[in-house]
C-alpha positions as CSV (number, residue, x, y, z in Angstrom):
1,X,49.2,68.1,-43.2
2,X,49.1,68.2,-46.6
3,X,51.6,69.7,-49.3
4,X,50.9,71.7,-52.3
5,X,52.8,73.1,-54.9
6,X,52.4,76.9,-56.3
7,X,51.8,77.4,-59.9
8,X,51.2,80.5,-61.6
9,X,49.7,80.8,-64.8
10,X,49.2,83.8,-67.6
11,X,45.2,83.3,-68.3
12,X,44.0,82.4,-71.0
13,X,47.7,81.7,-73.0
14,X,48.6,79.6,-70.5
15,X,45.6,76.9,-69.1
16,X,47.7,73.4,-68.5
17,X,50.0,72.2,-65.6
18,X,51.7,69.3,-66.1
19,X,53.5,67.7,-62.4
20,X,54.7,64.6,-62.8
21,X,52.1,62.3,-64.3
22,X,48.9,64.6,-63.6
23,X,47.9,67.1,-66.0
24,X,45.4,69.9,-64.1
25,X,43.8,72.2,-66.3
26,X,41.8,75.5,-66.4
27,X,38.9,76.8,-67.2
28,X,36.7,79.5,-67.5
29,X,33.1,79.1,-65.2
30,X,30.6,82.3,-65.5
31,X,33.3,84.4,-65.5
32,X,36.1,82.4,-62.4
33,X,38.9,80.6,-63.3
34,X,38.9,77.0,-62.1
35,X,41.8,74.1,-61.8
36,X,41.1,70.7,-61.7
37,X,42.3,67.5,-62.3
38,X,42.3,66.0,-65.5
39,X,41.6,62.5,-65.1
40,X,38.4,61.2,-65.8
41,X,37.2,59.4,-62.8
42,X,35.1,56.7,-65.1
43,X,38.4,55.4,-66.8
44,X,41.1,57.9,-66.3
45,X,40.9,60.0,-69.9
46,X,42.1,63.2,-70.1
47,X,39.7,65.5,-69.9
48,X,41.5,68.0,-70.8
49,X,41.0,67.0,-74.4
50,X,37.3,66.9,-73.9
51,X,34.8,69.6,-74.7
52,X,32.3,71.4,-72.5
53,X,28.6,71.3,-73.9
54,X,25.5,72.4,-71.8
55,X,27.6,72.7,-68.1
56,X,29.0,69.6,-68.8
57,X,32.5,68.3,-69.7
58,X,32.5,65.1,-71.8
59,X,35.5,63.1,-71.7
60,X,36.8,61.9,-75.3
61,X,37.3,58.2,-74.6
62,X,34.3,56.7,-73.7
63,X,31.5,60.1,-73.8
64,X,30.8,60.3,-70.4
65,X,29.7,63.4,-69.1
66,X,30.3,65.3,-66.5
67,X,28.9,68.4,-64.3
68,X,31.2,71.1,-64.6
69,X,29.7,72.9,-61.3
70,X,30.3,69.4,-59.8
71,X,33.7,69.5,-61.0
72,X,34.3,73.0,-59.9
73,X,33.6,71.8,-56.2
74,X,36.8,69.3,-56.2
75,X,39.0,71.7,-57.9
76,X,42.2,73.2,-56.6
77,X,42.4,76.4,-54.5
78,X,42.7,78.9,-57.0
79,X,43.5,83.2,-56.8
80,X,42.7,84.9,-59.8
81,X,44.1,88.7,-60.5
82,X,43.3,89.7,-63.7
83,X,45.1,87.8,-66.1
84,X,47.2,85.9,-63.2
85,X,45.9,82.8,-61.7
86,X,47.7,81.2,-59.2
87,X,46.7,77.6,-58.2
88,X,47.6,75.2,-55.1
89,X,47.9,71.9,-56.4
90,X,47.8,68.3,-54.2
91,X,51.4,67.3,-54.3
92,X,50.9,63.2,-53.9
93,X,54.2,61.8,-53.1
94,X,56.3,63.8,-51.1
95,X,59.3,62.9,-51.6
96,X,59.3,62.7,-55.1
97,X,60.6,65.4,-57.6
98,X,57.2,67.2,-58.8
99,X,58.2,70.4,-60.8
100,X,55.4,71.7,-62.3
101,X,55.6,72.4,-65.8
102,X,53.3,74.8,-67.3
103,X,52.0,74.1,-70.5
104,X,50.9,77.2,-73.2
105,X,46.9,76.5,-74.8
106,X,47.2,72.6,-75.0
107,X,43.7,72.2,-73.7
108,X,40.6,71.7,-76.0
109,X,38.0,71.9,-73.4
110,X,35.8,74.9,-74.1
């Protein structure tokens, strides 16, 4: 069985998770709030620092693009009330120390 840790975040102020290594961030879909990883899967980049243009999130290192309602599908379990999102992220190592730390507006992706 897998472990997951539960993160809460005040949306929009708050839109970046930072446990351990990984970043996750959020983002806003037709009106749902989604978590995801943000490591590109081409070269790792962070695609957090990328920018969304025609349902598509391009990562800033090397321009690859990518569909967000493709990206949406391997997101994290996420509950949304009102301004509260709460997210269930993969925890990798279990027996490491994997606080999350949440991170106010460091994410460019629109």
């Amino acid at each position: 069985m897998s472990r997951s840790i539960r993160v809460e975040l005040n949306w929009p102020q708050e839109n970046t998770v930072i446990v351990g290594d990984r970043h996750f961030f959020a983002y806003d879909r037709s009106g749902a709030v989604h978590v995801i990883a943000s490591r590109c899967a081409h070269r790792g980049g962070p695609l957090h620092l990328g920018r969304i243009e025609d349902g598509k999130l391009r990562c800033p290192w090397h321009g690859n693009t990518f569909r967000v309602d493709r990206l949406c599908a391997r997101g994290v379990a996420v509950v949304q009330r009102g301004s509260k999102v709460i997210a269930y992220l993969p925890v990798t190592d279990p027996d490491a120390d994997e606080s999350p730390a949440v991170v106010h507006s460091i994410v460019l992706a629109e």
